[in-house]
C-alpha positions in Angstrom: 165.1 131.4 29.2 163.4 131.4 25.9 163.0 128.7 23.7 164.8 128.8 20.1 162.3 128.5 17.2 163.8 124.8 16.3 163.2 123.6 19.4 160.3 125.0 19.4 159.2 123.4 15.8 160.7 120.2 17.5 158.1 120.1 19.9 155.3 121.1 17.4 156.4 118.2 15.4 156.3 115.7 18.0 152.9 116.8 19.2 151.2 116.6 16.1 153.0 113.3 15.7 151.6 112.2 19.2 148.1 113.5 18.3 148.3 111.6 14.5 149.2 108.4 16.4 146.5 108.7 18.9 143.7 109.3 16.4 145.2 106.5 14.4 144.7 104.3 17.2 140.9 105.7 17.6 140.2 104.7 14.2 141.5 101.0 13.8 140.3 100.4 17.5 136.7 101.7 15.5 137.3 99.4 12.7 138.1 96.5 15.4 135.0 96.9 17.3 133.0 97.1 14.2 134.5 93.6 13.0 134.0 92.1 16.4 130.2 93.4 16.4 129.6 92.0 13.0 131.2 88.8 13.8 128.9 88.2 16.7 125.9 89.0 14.5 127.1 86.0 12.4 127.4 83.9 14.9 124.3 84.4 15.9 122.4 83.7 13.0 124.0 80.6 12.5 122.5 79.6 15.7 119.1 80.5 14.6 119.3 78.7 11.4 121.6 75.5 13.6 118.4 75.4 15.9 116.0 75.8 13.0 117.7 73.8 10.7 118.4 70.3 13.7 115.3 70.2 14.4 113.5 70.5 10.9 116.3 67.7 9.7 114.6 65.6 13.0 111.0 66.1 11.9 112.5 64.5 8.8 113.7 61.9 10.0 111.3 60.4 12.7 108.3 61.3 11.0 106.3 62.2 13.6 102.7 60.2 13.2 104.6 57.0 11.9 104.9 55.0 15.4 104.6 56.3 19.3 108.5 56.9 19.4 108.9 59.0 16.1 107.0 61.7 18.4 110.0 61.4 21.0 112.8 63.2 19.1 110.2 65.6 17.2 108.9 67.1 20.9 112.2 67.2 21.8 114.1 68.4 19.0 110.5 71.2 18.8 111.5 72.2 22.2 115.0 72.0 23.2 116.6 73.3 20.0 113.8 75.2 18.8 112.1 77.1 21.3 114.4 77.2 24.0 117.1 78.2 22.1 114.7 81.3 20.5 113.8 82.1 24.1 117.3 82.8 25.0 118.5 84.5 21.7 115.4 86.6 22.0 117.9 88.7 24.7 120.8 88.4 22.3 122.1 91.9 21.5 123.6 91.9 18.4 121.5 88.7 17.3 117.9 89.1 18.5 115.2 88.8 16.1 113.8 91.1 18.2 116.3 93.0 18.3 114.1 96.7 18.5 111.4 95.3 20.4 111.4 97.3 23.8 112.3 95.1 27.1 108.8 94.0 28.0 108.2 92.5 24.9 111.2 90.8 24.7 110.5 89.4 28.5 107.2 88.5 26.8 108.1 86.6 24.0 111.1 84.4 26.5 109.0 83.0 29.3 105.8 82.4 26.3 108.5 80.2 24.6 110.1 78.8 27.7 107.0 77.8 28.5 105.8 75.9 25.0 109.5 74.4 25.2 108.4 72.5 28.9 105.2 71.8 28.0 106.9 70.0 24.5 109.7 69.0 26.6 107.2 66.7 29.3 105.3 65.4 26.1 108.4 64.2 24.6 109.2 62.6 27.9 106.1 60.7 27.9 106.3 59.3 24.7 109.3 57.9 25.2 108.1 56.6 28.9 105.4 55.2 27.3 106.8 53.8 24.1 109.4 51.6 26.9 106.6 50.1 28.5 104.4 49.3 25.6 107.6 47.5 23.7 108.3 45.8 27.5 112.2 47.6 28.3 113.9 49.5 30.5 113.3 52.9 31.4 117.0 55.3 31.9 119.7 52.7 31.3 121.8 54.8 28.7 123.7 58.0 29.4 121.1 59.7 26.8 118.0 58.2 29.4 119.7 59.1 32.6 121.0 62.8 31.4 117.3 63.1 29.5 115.4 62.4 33.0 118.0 65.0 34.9 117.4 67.7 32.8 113.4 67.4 31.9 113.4 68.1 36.2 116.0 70.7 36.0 114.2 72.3 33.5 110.7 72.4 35.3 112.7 73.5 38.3 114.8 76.2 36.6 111.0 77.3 34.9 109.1 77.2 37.8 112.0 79.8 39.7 111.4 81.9 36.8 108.1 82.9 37.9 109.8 84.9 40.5 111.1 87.3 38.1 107.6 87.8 36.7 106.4 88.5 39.9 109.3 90.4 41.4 107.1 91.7 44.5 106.7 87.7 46.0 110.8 87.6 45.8 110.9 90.4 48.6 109.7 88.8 51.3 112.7 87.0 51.1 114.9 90.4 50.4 116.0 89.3 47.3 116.9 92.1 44.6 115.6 92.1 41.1 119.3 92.1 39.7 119.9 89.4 41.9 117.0 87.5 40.8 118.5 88.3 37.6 122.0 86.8 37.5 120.4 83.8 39.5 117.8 82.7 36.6 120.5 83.2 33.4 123.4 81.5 35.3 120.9 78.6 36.3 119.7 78.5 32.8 122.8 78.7 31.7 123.8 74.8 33.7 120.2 74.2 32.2 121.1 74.7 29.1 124.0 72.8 29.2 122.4 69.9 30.4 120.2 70.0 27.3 123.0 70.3 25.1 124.9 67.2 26.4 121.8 65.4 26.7 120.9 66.7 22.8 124.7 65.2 22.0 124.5 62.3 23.7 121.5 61.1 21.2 123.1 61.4 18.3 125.2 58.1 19.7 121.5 56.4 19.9 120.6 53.6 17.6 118.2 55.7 16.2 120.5 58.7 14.9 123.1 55.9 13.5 120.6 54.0 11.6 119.6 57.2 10.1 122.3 59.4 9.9 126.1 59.1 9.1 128.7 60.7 7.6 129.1 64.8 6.9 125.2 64.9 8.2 126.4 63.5 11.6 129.1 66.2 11.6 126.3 69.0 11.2 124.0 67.3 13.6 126.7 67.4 16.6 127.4 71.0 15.2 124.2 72.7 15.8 123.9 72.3 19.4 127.7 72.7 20.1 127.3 75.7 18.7 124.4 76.8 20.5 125.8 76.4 23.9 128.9 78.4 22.5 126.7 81.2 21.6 123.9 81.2 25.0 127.5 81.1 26.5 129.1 84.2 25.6 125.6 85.9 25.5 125.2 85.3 29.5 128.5 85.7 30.7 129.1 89.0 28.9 125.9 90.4 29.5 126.0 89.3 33.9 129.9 88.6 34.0 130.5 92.9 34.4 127.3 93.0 36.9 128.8 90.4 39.4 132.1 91.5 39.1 130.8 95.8 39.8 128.5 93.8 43.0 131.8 92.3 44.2 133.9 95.6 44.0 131.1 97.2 46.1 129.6 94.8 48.1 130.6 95.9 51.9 133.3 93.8 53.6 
């Protein structure tokens, strides 16, 4: 049975309808993806300039060189918001400052600065140790002490695991995968990271932060490393969320 020629043009129509839909869809999903990748971007450069910009406004502030305890929230600001949050952003893919540098180099330039932030970290500690004895008070009574102490250990901890990923061949012996070792070390740092936020936060209710800021510049100082955490967030779990989730689907039952 043949076809008549408006039937015929009927279907023609609705084809090139179909296909003019389609490709419409193609472009504005385009466009999306574009505005969603320059978005992140953004974001991530207002975390470089949130970590840059907390811990030059805490250098200001303290004055490192003036007293034993100004040196507390310089090393710590220095390593926490500064270097540590570099280290991580250095694997950031729409955000890195490094963002052509080739894998190695990249690896390079994270445990270098995850190293400076611990060492900075454990000096910043013992100024403060040491600034509690010398004025005669007690050491870890506040939330900020007790969270401070919990993740100055984690931290070490987390950094000394990390070694394993330098040195992949020592983590056999044990069977462990690289991939493994992988997802491990970022959703660890991740919890460690969070524990330096918090602990970052929970300053800012000290009495040196209230007899020195107030106002909007309290609202930009709890800011920075809210933010932070938002961004090291989404940058680990969409970068090792698909990877656990393909190991699940084909790990044997």
């Amino acid at each position: 049975m043949k076809m008549s020629k408006h039937s015929k043009d009927s279907v023609d129509c609705e084809v090139a309808v179909g296909h003019s839909k389609e490709k419409l869809m193609k472009e504005n999903h385009r466009k999306g993806d574009k505005i969603l990748a320059a978005l992140r971007t953004f974001s991530g450069m207002v975390a470089h300039v949130a970590a840059v910009g907390f811990t030059l406004f805490m250098f200001y502030i303290s004055k490192p060189g003036t007293s034993l305890f100004s040196w507390h929230p310089a090393l710590m600001s220095f390593s926490f918001m500064c270097l540590m949050v570099e280290a991580i952003l250095v694997f950031n893919p729409e955000s890195s400052l490094l963002l052509k540098a080739s894998r190695k180099t990249k690896v390079r330039v994270h445990w270098t600065l995850q190293t400076c932030a611990v060492v900075c970290g454990l000096l910043g500690f013992v100024t403060i140790v040491l600034n509690k004895i010398q004025n005669s008070k007690e050491h870890f009574k506040s939330w900020h002490g007790m969270f401070g102490l919990i993740t100055i250990i984690y931290c070490v901890v987390q950094a000394g695991f990390g070694v394993f990923l330098l040195y992949p061949q020592v983590a056999k012996k044990w069977n462990w995968k690289l991939i493994q070792l992988k997802v491990y070390h970022a959703t660890f740092g991740l919890l460690g990271f969070t524990l330096v936020s918090v602990t970052i936060i929970l300053s800012l209710f000290s009495n040196f932060v209230a007899n020195n800021v107030e106002g909007f510049l309290w609202g930009l100082c709890f800011f920075c490393p809210a933010w932070c955490i938002l961004i090291v967030m989404n940058q680990v779990t969409n970068t090792y969320l698909p990877i656990t989730r393909r190991s699940g689907r084909t790990a044997p039952l």
